[in-house]
C-alpha positions as CSV (number, residue, x, y, z in Angstrom):
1,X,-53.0,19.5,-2.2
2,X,-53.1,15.6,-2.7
3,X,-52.6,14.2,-6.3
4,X,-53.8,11.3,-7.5
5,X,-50.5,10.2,-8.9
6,X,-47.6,11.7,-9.3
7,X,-45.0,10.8,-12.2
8,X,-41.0,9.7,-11.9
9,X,-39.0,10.1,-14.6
10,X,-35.1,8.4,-14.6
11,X,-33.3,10.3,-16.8
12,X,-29.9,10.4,-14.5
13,X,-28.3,7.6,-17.5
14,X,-25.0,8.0,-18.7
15,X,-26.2,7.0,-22.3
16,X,-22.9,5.1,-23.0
17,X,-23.9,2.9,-26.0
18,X,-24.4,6.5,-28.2
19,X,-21.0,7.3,-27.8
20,X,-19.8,10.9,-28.8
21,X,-23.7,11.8,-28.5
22,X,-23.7,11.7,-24.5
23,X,-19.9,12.7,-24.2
24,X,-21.2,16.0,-22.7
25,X,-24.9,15.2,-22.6
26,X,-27.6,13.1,-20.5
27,X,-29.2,10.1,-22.8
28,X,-32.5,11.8,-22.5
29,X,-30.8,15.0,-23.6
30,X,-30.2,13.9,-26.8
31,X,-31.4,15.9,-30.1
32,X,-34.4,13.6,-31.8
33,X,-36.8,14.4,-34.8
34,X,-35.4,17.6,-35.8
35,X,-36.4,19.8,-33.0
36,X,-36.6,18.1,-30.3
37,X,-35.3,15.9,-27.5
38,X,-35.9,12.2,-26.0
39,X,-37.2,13.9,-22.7
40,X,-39.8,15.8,-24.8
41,X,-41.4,12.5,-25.1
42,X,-42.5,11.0,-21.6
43,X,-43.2,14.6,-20.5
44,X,-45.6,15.6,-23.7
45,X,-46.8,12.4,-22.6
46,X,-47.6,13.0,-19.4
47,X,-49.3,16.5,-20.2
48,X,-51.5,15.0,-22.8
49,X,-52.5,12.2,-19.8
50,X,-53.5,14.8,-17.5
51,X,-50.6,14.2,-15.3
52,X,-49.0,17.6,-13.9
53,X,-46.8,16.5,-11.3
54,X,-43.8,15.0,-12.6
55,X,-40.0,15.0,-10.9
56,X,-37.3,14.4,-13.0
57,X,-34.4,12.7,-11.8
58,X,-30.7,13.9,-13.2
59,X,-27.7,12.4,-12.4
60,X,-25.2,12.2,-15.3
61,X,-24.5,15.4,-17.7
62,X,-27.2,17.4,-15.7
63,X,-26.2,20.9,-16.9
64,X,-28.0,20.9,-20.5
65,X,-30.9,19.0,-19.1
66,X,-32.0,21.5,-16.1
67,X,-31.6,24.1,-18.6
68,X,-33.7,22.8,-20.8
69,X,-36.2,21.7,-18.6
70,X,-36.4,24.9,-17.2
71,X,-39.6,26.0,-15.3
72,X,-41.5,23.3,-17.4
73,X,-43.7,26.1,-19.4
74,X,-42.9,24.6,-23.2
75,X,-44.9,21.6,-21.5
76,X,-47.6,23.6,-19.3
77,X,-45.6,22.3,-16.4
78,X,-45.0,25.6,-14.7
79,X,-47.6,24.6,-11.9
80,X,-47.7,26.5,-8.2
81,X,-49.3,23.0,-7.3
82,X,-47.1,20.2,-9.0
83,X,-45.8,21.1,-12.6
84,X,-42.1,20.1,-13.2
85,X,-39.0,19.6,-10.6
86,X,-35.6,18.7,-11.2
87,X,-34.6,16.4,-8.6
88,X,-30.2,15.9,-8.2
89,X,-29.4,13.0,-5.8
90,X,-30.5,13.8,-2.7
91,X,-28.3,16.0,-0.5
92,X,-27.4,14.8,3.2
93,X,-25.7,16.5,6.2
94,X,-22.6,14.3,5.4
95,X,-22.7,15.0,1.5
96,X,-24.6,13.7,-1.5
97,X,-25.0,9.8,-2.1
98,X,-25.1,8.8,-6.2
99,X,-28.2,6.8,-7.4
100,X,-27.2,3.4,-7.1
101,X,-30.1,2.1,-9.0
102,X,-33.3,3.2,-10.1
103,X,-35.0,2.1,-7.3
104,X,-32.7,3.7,-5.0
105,X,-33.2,6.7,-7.2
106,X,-36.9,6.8,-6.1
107,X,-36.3,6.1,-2.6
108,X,-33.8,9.4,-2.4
109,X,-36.8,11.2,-3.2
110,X,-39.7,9.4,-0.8
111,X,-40.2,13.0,1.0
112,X,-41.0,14.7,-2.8
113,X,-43.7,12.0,-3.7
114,X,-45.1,12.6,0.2
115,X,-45.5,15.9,-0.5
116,X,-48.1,15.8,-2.9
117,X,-49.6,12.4,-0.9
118,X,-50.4,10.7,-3.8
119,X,-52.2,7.1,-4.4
120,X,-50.1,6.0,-7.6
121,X,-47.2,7.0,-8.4
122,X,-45.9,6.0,-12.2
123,X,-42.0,5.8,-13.2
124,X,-41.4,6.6,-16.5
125,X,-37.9,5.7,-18.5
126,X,-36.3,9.1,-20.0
127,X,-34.7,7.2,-23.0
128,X,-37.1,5.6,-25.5
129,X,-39.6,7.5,-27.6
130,X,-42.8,7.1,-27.0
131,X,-46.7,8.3,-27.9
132,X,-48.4,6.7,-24.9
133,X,-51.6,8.1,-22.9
134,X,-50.9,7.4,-19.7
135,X,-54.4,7.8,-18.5
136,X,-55.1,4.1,-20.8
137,X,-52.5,2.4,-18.7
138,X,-53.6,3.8,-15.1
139,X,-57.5,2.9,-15.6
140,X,-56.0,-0.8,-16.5
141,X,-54.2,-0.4,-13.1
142,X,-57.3,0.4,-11.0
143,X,-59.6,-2.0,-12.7
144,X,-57.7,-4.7,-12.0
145,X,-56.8,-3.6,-8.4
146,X,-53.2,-3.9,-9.3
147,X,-50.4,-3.2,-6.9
148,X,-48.3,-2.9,-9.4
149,X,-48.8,-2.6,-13.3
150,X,-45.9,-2.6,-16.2
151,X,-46.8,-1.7,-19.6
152,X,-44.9,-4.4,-22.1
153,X,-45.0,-5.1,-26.0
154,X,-45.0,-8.0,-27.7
155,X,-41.9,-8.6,-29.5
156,X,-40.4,-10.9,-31.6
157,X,-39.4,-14.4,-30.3
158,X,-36.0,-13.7,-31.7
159,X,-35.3,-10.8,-29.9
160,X,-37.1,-11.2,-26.7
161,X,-33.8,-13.0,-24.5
162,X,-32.5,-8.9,-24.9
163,X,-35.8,-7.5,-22.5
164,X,-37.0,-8.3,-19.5
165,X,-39.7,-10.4,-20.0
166,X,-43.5,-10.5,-18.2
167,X,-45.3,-13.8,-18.1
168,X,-49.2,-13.8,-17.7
169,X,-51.9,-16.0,-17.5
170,X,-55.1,-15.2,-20.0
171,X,-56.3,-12.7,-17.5
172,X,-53.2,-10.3,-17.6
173,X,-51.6,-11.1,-14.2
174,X,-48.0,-11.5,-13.6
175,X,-47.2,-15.1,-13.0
176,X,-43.4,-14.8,-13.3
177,X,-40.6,-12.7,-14.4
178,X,-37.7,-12.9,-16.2
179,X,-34.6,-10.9,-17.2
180,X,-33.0,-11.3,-20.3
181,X,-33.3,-15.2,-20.1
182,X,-31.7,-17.7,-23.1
183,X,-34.8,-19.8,-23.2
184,X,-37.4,-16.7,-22.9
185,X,-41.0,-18.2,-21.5
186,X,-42.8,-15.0,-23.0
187,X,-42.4,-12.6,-25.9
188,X,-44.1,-9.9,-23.6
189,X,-40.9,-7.1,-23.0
190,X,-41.1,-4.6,-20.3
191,X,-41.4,-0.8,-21.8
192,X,-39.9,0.2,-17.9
193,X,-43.1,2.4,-17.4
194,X,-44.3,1.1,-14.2
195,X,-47.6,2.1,-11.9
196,X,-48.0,1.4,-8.2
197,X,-49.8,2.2,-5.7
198,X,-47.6,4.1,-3.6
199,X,-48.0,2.9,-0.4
200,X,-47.1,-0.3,-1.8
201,X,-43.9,0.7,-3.5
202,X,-42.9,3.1,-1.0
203,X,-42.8,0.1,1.9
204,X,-40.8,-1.9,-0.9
205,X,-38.3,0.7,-1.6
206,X,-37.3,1.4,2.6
207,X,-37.4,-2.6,2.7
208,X,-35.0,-3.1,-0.1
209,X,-32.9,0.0,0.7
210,X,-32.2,-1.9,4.2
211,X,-30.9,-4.7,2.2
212,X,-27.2,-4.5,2.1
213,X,-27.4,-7.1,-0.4
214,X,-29.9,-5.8,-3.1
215,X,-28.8,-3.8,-6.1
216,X,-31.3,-1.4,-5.5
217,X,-32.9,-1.6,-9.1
218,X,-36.9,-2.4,-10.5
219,X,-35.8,-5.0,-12.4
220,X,-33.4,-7.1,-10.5
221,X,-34.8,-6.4,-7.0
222,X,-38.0,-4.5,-6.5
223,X,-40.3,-6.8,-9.2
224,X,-38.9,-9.9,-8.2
225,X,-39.5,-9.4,-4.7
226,X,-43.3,-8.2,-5.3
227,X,-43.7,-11.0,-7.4
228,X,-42.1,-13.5,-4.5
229,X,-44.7,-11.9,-2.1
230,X,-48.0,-12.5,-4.0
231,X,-48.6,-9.1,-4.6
232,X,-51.4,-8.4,-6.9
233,X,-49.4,-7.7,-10.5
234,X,-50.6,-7.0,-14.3
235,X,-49.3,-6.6,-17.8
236,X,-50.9,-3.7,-19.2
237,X,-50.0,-4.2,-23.4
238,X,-49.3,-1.4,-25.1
239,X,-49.4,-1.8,-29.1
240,X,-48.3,2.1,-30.1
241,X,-45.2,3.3,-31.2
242,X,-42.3,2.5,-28.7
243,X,-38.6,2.3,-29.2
244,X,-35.5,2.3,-26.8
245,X,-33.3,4.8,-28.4
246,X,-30.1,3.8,-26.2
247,X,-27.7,2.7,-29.4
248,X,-26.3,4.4,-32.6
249,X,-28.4,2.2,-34.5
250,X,-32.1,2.5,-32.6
251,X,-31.3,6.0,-32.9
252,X,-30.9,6.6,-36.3
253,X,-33.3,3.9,-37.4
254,X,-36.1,6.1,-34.9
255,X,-35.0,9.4,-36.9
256,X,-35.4,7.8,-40.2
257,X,-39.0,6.4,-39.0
258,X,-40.3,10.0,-38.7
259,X,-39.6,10.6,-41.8
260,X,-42.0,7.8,-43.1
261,X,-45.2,8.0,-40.6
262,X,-47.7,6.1,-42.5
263,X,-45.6,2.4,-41.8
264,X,-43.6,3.2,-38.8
265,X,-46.2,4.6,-36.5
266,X,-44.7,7.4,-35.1
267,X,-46.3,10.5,-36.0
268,X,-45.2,13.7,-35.2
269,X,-47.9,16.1,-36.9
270,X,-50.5,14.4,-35.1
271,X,-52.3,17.6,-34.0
272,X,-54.2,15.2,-31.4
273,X,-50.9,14.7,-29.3
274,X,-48.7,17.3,-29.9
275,X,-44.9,16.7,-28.8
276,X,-43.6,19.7,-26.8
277,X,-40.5,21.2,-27.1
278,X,-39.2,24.5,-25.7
279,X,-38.5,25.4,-29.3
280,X,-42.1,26.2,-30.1
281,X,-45.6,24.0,-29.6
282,X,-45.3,23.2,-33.6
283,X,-43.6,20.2,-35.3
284,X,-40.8,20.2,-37.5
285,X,-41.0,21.0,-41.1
286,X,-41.0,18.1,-43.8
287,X,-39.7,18.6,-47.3
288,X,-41.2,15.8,-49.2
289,X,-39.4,13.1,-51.6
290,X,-41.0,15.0,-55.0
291,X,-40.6,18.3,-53.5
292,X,-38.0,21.3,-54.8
293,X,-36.8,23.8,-52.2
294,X,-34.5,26.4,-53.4
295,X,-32.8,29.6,-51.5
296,X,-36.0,29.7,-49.0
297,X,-36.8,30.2,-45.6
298,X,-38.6,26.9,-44.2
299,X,-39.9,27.1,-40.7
300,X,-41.4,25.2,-37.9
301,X,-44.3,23.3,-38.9
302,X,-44.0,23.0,-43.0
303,X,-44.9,20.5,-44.8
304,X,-43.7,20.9,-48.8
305,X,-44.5,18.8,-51.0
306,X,-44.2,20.9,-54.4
307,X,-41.5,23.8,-55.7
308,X,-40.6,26.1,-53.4
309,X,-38.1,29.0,-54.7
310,X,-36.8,32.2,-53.0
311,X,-39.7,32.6,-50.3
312,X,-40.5,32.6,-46.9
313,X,-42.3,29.9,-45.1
314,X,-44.2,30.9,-42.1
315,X,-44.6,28.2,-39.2
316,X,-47.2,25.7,-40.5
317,X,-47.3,26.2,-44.1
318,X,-48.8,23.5,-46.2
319,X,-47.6,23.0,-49.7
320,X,-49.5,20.4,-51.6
321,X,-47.8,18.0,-54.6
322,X,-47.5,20.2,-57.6
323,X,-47.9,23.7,-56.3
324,X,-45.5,26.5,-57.0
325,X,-44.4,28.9,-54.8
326,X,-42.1,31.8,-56.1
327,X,-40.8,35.1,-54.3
328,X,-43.8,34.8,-52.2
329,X,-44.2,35.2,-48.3
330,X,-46.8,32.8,-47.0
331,X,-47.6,33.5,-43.3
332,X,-48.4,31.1,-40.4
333,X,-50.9,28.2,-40.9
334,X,-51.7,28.8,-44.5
335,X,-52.5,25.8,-47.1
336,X,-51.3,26.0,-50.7
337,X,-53.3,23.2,-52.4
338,X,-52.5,21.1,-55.0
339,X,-51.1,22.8,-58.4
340,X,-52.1,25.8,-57.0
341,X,-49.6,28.3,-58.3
342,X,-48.6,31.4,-55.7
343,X,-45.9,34.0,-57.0
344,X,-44.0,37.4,-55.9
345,X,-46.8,38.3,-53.3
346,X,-47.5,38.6,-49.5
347,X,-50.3,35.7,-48.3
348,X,-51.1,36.2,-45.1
349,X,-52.2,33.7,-41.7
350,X,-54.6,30.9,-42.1
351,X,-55.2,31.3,-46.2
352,X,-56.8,28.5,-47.9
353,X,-55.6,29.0,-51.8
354,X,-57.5,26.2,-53.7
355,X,-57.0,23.4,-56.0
356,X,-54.9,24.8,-59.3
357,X,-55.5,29.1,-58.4
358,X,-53.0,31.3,-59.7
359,X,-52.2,34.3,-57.2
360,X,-50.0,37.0,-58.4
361,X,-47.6,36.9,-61.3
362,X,-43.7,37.2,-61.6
363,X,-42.5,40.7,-62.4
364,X,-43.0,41.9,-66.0
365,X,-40.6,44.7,-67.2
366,X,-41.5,47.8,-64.9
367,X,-44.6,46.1,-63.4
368,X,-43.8,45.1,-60.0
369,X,-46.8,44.5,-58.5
370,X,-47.2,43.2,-55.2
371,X,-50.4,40.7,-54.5
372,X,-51.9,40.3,-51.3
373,X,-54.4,38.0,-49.7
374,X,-55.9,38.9,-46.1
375,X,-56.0,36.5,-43.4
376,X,-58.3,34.3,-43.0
377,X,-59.5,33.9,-47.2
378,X,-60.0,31.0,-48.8
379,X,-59.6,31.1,-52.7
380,X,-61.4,29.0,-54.7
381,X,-60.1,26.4,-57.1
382,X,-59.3,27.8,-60.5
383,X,-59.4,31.1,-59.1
384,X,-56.8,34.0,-60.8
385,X,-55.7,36.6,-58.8
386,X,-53.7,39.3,-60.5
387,X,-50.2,40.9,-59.6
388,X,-52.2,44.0,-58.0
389,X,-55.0,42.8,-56.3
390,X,-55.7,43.0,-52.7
391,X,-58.0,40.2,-51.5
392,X,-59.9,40.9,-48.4
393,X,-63.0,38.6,-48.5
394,X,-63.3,34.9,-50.1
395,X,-62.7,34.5,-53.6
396,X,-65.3,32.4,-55.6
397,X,-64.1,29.0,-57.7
398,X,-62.6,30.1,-61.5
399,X,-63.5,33.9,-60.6
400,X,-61.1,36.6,-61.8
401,X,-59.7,39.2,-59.6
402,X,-57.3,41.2,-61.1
């Protein structure tokens, strides 16, 4: 069954500029945010873009990678038609040729792409993170007829002779390009995501594989010679949050940005475009700057923001500034409002406890009651419930259950 495109993703790089990270491990391998990893990125991507066919091409450090990948179900890419493939350098009758550049590392795999014969195929980078709908960037492509589309970001003049750099003319086309050049013509730096038509880049990559003398690679071969050609090319700008997490530094500064969402950008609780992982389909937990955590269980999902002591966290527990929560087990989902105060009891999934409630009490001598909300309450601000209730409907505001 024909796609309409089909996804590449290079994520065969050897990752040397992290150092003891990728010793053992492909770049796109690499732990990021807590629970996840850099390939999590472009492939949550392409789910949320409505892309389900997507080949993933391993070269270096491929062992944690396949595994990880799996069948592609943590990303809904377990597909009869499409879904996820691992694709190794391809294997000949006289033995199995490395990828000597990225475009060579599309032209091993023309036959894959012709199987699903699509009309544009996009090539995705496996090592920057990224929250980019891809769908934005292909209906740029079509209405503009492109042959080829990049998506680029405008970065600082300072900076731009380290990119690869597109310059337009006021409508968008490419007009010339240039690789890291000292006297940079345009601040506009290639994000390596790439669309084409794939008749069009397929006749490019058997051309420039017959080229003894090319290097096989997008940058220094295939867009130059498009661009040499006349071939119909545009700058798609993308202004979300993008980063190229290939050194020590990038990579820290892009851990340290999730940790501060508001003024970097990148969001990871963004229920709207969820980042996959094969750990679960929630994000990790945040302890915030004001909040106290002591001898607890925090799990996927949390976000704390007041005192937490010797309690268990379900996945997606909200803790608001100034709530307590002592010897209590919260279950999945449930919000704990602000100064809301929720000791030695059992709340269970998807329980609104309102602004400044009080819900159970600390053991007093013998009295060891246990209290215990049902799923799905909501209880009202000022609300008190006592050390022995059981709470199966919605409590009212400032009422008294004991």
């Amino acid at each position: 069954m024909a796609k309409e495109i089909v996804a590449m993703l290079l994520a065969g790089g050897q990752g040397s500029r992290l150092y003891a990270l990728t010793q053992n491990l492909a770049k796109p391998a690499v732990p990021f945010g807590g629970k996840y990893r850099i390939i999590d990125f472009p492939l949550s991507n392409c789910v949320n873009s409505g892309i389900d066919t997507v080949g993933i091409l391993t070269q270096y450090q491929p062992l944690v990678l396949n595994e990880y990948i799996g069948n592609g179900q943590p990303w809904d890419l377990d597909r009869l038609n499409g879904g996820v493939h691992v694709l190794p350098p391809y294997q000949k009758a006289t033995g199995s040729d490395w990828f000597k550049g990225t475009a060579n590392a599309i032209y091993q795999h023309i036959s894959f792409i012709d199987r699903y014969d699509p009309e544009y195929v996009i090539i995705l980078s496996g090592d920057q993170i990224c929250k980019q709908d891809y769908s934005e960037f292909l209906a740029f492509h079509k209405a503009k007829g492109a042959d080829f589309s990049v998506a680029v970001m405008e970065v600082p003049w300072d900076e731009a002779s380290r990119f690869g750099l597109m310059v337009t003319d006021a409508n968008s086309k490419i007009t010339e390009f240039q690789e890291k050049p000292k006297n940079p013509k345009s601040n506009l730096a290639s994000m390596g995501n790439y669309i084409f038509k794939w008749d069009i880049l397929r006749q490019y990559l058997i051309e420039d594989e017959a080229d003894p003398e090319s290097e096989n690679d997008f940058g220094k071969n295939i867009i130059p010679n498009l661009l040499k050609d006349g071939r119909d090319m545009y700058a798609f700008r993308f202004d979300g949050y993008w980063k190229d997490v290939g050194t020590i530094p990038s990579l820290w500064e892009a851990n340290m940005e999730v940790l501060d969402p508001e003024h970097s950008g990148i969001d990871l609780f963004d229920e709207n475009w969820k980042i996959y992982s094969r750990n679960s389909g929630m994000t990790g937990h945040k302890i915030g700057a004001n909040a106290f955590v002591e001898n607890s269980m925090i799990t996927d999902g949390c976000r704390v923001n007041g005192d937490v002591k010797n309690s268990i966290l379900f996945a997606g527990v909200k803790v608001e500034p100034g709530a307590v929560v002592e010897e209590a087990v919260v279950m999945g989902g449930t919000t704990i409002k602000a100064g809301a105060v929720v000791k030695h009891c059992i709340v269970a999934e998807n329980v609104i406890i309102g602004e400044y409630a009080v819900v159970g009490a600390m053991p007093e001598g013998d009295a060891a009651g246990v209290a215990t909300v049902g799923p799905g309450v909501v209880i009202g601000d000022h609300a008190k419930i006592g050390p022995n209730a059981m709470i199966r409907n919605n409590v009212e505001g400032g009422e008294v259950v004991c």
